[in-house]
MARFIMAR-760732 format. One line per 8 residues: number of its first residue (from 1); their letters; for each residue x, z, y of N, C-alpha, C. Coordinates in steps of 0.05 Angstrom, whole numbers, plus 5000, padded with zeros to 4 digits. Each point is the difference from the previous one (the first is absolute). Layout:
% MARFIMAR-760732
NUM) a) X,Z,Y,X,Z,Y,X,Z,Y; ...
***
This chain:
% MARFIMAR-760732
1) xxxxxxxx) 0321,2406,6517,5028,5005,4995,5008,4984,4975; 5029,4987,5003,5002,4990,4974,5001,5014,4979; 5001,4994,4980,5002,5006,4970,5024,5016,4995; 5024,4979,5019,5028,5019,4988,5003,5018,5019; 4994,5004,5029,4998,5029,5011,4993,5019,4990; 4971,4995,4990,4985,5020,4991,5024,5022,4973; 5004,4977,4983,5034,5007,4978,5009,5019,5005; 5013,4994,5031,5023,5007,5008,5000,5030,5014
9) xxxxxxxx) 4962,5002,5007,4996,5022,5015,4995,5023,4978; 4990,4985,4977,4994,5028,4977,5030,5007,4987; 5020,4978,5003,5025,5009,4991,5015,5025,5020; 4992,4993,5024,5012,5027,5022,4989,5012,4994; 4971,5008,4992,4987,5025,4998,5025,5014,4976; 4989,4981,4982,5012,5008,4971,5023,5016,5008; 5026,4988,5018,5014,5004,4995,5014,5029,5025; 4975,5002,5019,5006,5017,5014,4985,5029,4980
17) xxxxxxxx) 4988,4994,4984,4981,5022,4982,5028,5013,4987; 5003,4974,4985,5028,5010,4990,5030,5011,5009; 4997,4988,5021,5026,5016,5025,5001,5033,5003; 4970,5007,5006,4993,5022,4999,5003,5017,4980; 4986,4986,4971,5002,5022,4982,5035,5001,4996; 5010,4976,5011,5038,5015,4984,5011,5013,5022; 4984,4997,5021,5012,5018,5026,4990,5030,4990; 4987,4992,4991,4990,5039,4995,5012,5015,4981
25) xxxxxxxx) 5001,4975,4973,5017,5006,4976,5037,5008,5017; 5004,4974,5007,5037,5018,5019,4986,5024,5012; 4986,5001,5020,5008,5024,5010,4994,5036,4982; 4978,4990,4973,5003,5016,4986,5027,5007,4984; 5012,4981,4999,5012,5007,4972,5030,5006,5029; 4992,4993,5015,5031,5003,5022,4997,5037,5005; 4969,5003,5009,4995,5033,4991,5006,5014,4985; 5000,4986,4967,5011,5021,4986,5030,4994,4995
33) xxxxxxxx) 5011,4977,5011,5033,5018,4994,5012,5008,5033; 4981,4997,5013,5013,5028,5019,4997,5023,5000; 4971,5004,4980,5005,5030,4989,5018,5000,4980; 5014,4981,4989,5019,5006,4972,5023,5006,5013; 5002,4980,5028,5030,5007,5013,4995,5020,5011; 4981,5023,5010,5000,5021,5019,5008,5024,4969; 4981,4992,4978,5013,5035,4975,5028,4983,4991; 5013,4974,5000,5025,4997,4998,5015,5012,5018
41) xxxxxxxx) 4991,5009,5026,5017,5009,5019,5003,5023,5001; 4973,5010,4988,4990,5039,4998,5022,5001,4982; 4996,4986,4974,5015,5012,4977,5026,4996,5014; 5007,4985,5003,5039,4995,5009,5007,5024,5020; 4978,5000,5018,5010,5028,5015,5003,5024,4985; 4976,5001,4984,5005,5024,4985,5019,5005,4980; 5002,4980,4987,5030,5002,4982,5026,4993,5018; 5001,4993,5029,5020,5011,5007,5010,5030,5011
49) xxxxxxxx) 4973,5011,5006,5005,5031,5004,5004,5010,4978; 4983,4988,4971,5012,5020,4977,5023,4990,5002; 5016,4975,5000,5031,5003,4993,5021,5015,5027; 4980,4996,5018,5018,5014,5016,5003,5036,4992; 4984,5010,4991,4995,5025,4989,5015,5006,4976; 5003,4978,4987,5007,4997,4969,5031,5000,5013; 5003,4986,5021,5035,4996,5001,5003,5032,5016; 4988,5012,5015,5011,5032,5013,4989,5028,4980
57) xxxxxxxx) 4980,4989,4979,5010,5020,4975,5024,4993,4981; 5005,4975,5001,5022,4995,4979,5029,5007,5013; 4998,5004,5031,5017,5010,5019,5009,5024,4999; 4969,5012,4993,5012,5031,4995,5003,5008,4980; 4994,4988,4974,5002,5008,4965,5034,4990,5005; 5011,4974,5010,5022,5002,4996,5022,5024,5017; 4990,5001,5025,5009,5030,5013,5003,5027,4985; 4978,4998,4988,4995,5028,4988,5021,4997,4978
65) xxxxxxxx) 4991,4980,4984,5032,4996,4981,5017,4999,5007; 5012,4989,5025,5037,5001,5007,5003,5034,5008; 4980,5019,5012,5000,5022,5006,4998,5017,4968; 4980,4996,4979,5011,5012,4972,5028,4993,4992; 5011,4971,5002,5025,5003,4985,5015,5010,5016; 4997,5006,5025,5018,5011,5017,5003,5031,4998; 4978,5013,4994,5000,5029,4988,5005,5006,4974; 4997,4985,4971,5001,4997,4968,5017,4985,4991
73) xxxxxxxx) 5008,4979,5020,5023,4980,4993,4993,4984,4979; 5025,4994,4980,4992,4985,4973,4987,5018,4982; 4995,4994,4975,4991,5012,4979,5015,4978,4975; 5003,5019,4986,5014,4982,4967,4975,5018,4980; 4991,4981,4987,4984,5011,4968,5016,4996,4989; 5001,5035,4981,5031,5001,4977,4988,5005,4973; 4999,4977,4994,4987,5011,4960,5024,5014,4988; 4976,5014,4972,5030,5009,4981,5023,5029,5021
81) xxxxxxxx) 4983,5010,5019,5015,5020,5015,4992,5025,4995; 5016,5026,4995,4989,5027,5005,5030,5014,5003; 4989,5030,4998,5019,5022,5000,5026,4993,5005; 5024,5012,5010,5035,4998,4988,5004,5021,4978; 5007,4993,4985,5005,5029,4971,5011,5019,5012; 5002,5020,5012,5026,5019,5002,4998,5004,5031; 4982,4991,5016,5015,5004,5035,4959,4996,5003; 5005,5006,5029,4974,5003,5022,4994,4971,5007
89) xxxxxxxx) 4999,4985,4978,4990,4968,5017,4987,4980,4981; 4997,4970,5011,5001,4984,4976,5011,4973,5000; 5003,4992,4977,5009,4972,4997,4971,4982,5004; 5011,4977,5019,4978,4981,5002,5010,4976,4994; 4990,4981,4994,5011,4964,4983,4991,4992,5028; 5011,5007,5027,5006,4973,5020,5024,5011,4999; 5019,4970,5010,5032,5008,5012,5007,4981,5025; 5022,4989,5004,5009,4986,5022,4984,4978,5003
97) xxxxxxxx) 4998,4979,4969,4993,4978,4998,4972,4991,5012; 4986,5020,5000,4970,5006,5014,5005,5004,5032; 5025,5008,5010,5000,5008,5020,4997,5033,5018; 5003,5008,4980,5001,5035,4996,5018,5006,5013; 5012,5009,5024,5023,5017,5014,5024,4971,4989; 4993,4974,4999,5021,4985,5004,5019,4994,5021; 4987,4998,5024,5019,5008,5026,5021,5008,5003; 4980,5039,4993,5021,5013,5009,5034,5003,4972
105) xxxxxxxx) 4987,4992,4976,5018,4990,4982,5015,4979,5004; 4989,4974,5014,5024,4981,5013,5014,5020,5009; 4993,5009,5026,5017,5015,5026,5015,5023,4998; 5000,5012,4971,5015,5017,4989,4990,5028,5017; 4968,4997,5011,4995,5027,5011,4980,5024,4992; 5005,5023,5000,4983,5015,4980,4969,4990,4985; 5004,5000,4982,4964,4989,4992,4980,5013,5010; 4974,4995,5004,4989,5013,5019,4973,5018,4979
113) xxxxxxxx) 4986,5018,5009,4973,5016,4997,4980,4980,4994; 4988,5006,4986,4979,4981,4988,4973,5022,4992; 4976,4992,5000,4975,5017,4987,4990,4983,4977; 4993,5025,4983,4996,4989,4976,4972,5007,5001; 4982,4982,4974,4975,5009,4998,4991,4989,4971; 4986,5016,4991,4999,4998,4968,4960,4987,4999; 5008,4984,4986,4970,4987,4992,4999,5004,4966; 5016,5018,4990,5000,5000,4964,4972,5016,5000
121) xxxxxxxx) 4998,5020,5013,4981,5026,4985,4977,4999,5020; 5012,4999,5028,4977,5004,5021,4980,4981,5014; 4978,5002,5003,4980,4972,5018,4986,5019,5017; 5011,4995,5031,5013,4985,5002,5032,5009,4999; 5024,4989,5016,5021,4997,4991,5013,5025,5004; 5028,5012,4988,5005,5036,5001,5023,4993,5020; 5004,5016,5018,5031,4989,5017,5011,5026,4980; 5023,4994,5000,5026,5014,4985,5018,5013,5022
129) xxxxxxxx) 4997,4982,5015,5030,5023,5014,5013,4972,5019; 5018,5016,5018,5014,4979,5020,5027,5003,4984; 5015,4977,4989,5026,5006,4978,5023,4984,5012; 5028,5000,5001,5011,5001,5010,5021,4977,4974; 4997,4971,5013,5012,4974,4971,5030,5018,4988; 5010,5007,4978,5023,5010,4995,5016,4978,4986; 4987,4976,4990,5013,4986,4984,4980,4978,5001; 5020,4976,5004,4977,4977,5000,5019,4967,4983
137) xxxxxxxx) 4981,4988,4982,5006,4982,4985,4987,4973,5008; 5000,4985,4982,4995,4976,5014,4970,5006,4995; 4992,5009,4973,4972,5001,4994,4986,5032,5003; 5016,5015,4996,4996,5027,5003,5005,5022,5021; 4992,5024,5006,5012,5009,5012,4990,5028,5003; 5015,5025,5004,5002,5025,4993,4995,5015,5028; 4975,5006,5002,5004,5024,5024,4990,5032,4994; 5015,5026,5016,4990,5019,4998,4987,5018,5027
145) xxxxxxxx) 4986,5012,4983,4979,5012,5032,5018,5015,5017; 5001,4997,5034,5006,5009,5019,4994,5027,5009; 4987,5015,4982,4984,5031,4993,5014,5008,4978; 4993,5029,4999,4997,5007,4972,4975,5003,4992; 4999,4986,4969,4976,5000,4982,4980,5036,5003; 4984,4990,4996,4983,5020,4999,4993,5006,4965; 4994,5028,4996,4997,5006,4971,4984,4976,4980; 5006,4997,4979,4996,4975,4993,4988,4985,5001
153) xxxxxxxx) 5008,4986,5024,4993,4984,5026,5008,4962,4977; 5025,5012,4995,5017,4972,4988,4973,4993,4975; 5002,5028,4981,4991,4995,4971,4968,4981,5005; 4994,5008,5024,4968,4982,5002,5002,4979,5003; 5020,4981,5008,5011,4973,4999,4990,4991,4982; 4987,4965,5006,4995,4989,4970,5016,4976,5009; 5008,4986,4971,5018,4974,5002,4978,4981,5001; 5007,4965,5017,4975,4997,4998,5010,4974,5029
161) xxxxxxxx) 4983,4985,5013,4999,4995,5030,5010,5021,5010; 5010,4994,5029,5018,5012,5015,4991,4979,5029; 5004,5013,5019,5003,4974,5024,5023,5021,5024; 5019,4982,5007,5013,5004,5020,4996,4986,5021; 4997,5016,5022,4996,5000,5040,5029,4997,5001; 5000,4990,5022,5020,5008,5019,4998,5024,5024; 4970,5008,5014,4995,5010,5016,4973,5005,4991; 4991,5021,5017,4977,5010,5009,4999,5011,5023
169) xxxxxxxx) 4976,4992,4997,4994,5020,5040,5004,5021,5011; 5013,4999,5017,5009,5031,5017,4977,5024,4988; 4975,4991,5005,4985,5018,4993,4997,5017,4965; 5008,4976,4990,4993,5007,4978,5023,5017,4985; 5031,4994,5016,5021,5011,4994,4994,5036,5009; 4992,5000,5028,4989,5028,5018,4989,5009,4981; 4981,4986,4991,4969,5018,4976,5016,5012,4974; 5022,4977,4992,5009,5012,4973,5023,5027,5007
177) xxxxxxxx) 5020,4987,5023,5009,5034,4996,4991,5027,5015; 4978,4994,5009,4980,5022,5004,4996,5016,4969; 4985,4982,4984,4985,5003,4981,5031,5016,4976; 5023,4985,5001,5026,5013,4989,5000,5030,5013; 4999,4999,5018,5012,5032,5025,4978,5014,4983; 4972,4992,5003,4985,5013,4981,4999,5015,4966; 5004,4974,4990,5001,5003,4970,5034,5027,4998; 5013,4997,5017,5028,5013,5001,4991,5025,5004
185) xxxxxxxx) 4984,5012,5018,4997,5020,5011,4977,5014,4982; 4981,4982,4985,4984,5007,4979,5020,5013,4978; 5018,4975,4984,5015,5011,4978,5014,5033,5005; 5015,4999,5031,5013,5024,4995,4976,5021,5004; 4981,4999,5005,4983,5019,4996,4988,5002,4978; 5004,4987,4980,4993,5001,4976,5019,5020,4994; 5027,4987,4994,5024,5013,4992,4995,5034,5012; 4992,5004,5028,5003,5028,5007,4987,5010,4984
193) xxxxxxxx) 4977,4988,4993,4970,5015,4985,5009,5006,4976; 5007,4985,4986,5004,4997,4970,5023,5023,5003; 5023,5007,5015,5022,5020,5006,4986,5030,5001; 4991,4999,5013,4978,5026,5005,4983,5004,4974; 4999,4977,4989,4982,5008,4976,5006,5009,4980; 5029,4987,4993,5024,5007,4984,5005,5031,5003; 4997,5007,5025,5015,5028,5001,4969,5013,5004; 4976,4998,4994,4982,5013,5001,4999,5008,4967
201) xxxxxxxx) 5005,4970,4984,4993,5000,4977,5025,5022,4983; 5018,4997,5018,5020,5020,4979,5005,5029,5017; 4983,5005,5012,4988,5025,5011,4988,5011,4983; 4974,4981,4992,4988,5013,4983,4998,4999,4970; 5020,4981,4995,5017,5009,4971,5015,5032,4999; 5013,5004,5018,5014,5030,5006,4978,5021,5003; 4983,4996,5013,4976,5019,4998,4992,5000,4968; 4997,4974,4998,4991,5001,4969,4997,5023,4973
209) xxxxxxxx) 5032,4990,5011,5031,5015,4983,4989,5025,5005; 5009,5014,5024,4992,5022,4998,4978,5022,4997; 4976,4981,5009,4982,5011,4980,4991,4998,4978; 5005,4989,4981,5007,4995,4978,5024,5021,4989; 5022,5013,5011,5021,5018,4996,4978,5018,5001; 4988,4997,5030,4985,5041,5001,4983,5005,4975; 4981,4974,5000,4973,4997,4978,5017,5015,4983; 5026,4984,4977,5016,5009,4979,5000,5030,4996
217) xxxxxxxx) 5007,5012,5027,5011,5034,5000,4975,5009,5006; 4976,4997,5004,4979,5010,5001,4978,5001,4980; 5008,4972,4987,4981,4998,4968,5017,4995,4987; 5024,5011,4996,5023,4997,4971,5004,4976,4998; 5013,5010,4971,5015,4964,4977,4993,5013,4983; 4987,4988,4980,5003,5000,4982,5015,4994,4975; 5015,4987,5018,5029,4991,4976,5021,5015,5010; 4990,5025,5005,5023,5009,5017,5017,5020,4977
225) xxxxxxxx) 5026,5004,4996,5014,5017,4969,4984,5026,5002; 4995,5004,4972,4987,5023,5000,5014,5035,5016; 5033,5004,5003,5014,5009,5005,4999,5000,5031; 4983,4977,5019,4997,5003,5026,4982,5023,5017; 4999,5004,5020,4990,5021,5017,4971,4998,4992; 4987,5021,5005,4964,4993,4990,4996,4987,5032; 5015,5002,5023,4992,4981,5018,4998,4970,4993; 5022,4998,4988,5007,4968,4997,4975,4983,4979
233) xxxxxxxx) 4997,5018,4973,4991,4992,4981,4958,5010,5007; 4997,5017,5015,4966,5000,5009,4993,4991,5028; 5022,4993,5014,5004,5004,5031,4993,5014,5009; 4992,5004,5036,5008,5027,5010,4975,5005,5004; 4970,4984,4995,4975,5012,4999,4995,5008,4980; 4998,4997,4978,4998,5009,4971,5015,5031,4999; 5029,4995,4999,5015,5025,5006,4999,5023,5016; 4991,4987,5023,4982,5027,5019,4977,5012,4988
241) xxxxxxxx) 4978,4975,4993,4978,5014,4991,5013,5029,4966; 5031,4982,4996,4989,5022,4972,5018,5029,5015; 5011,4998,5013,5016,5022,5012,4981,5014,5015; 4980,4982,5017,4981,5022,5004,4977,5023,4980; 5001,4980,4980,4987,5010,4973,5008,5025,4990; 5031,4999,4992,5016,5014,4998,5001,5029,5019; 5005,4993,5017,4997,5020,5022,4972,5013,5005; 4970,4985,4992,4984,5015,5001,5000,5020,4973
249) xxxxxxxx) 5019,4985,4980,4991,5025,4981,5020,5022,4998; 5020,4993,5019,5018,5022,5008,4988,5021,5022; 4971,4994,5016,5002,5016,5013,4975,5013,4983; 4987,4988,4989,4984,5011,4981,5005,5021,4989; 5030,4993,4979,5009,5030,4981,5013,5020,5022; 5009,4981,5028,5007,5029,5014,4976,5008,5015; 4976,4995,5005,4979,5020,5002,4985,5015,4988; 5004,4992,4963,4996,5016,4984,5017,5024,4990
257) xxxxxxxx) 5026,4998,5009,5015,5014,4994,5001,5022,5033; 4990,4992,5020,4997,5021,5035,4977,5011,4991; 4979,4984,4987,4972,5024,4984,5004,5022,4985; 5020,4987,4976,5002,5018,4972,5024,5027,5023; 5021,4983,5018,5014,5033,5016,4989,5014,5013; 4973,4993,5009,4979,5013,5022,4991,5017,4983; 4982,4982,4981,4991,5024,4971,5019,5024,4989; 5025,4991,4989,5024,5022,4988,4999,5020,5026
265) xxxxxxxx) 5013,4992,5029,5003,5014,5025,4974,5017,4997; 4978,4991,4993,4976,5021,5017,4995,5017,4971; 5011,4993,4973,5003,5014,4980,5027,5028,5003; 5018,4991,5006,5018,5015,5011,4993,5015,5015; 4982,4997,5021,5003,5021,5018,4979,5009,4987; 4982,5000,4978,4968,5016,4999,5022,5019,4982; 5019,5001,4982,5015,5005,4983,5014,5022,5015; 5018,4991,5019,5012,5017,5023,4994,5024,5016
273) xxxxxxxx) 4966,4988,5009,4986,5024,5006,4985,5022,4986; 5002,4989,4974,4983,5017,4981,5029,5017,4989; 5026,4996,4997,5022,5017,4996,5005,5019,5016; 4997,4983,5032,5004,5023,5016,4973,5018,4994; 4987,4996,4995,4973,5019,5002,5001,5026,4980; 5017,4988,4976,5006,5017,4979,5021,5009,5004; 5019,4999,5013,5026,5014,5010,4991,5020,5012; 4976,5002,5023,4997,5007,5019,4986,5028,4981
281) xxxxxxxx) 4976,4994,4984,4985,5017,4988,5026,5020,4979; 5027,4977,4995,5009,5022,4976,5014,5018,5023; 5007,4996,5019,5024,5021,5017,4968,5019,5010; 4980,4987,5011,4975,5034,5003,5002,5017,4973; 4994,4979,4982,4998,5019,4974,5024,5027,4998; 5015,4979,4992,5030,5021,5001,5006,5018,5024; 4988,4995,5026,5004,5029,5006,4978,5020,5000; 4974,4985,4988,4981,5026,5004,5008,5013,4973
289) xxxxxxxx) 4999,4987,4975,4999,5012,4970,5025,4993,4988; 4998,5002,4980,5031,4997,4980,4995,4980,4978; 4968,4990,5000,4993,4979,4987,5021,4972,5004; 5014,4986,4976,5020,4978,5003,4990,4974,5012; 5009,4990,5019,4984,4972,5014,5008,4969,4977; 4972,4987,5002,4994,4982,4994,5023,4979,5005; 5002,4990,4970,5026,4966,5001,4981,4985,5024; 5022,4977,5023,4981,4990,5013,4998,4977,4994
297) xx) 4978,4980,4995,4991,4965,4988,5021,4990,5012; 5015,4980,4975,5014,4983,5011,4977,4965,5002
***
């Protein structure tokens, strides 16, 4: 074989050796980006289910929010707000310009019910009451509660944050005047109690009184004028005891004195019968003899 065949045949080897190794090299490296394009495709699928997920929770966070403002409506944060001096409500620093019952102030139609809720004192926030706008400014505006206050219900008010609703939920409206019908039906049973108690307590002031009057007439005064009854001035135990005293020594001298007449009586009659006895002896005498009869003992 010639010389330059021979060349030409170690160059095909050469170059089919080398065909091979880059055929193997593409089809490796073609392997690994079909696995890069198959987790490019995993991943894309999967981040399109998360966005598809991401777009029907963000579906319902925004649902759920058009359904809160649809039950709570707006809200205004009112700095610098508390109490009204003098009435059942309070002044809050929103007014028209915020958009507070501006409407119905264009439209010249009653201002409307609003809930208030106090963030000065309480965490979390205190509701105050459902209040009723009485006066409204551009920056300010004055409402009073749609109730009557409960016993110093007002004085626990702190000045401070404030936030005004427009609304709240049916439910939550149900729960609070439940909870009113309650607290109402509590107070006047307070009031009954405390009434009853009043007239228990001045029951027994009058009992008091009067035993305290009897005690007086039963254990004296002592500051009583000396010129008063010995009831008044020893009272009527002391005074009994001395009247019975008295009286025992009255019956005393009168059983010494029913002794000493029993004694005289049974003296008398020993006296009596011994006269008659000598009467009797002087009239025998005198008629048997002429002997003069005996004087008889006095």
């Amino acid at each position: 074989m010639h010389t330059l065949g021979k060349v030409f045949i170690g160059l095909i080897i050469l170059a089919v050796i080398g065909a091979f190794i880059l055929t193997h090299q593409l089809n490796k490296r073609q392997d690994d980006w079909m696995r890069q394009i198959a987790q490019l495709k995993a991943t894309r699928d999967k981040n399109n289910d998360e966005l598809r997920l991401a777009r029907l929770q963000t579906a319902e966070l925004e649902a759920e929010v058009n359904r809160a403002m649809e039950f709570w409506g707006r809200q205004w944060t009112a700095t610098n707000s508390g109490p009204l001096q003098g009435f059942d409500g309070v002044q809050v620093a929103v007014g028209a310009n915020m958009g507070l019952a501006a409407k119905e102030q264009q439209l010249g139609q009653p201002l409307p019910t609003v809930y208030i809720f106090s963030d000065a004192d309480q965490n979390p926030s205190r509701f105050l009451g459902e209040m009723k706008i009485e006066q409204l400014d551009n920056n300010r505006a004055a409402a009073l509660l749609t109730r009557e206050a409960y016993p110093g219900e007002i004085e626990s008010w702190q000045p401070g944050v404030y936030r005004v609703r427009e609304s709240i939920p049916p439910g939550w409206r149900s729960t609070l005047w439940d909870l009113h019908t309650r607290q109402t039906i509590a107070d006047q049973q307070v009031i009954d109690e405390t009434a009853k108690l009043d007239i228990q307590n001045r029951h027994i002031a009058a009992s008091q009184k009067a035993l305290d009057l009897r005690l007086a007439e039963l254990n004296g005064d002592a500051a009583a004028p000396s010129n008063a009854p010995i009831e008044v001035q020893l009272g009527l135990v002391e005074s009994i005891r001395q009247e019975e005293a008295d009286r025992n020594d009255v019956l005393e001298d009168v059983d010494q004195l029913r002794r000493d007449l029993s004694d005289r009586y049974a003296e008398l009659m020993s006296v009596l019968e011994e006269n008659w006895s000598i009467v009797r002896e002087m009239y025998e005498t005198a008629e048997s003899s002429d002997v003069p009869p005996r004087t008889a003992r006095n």
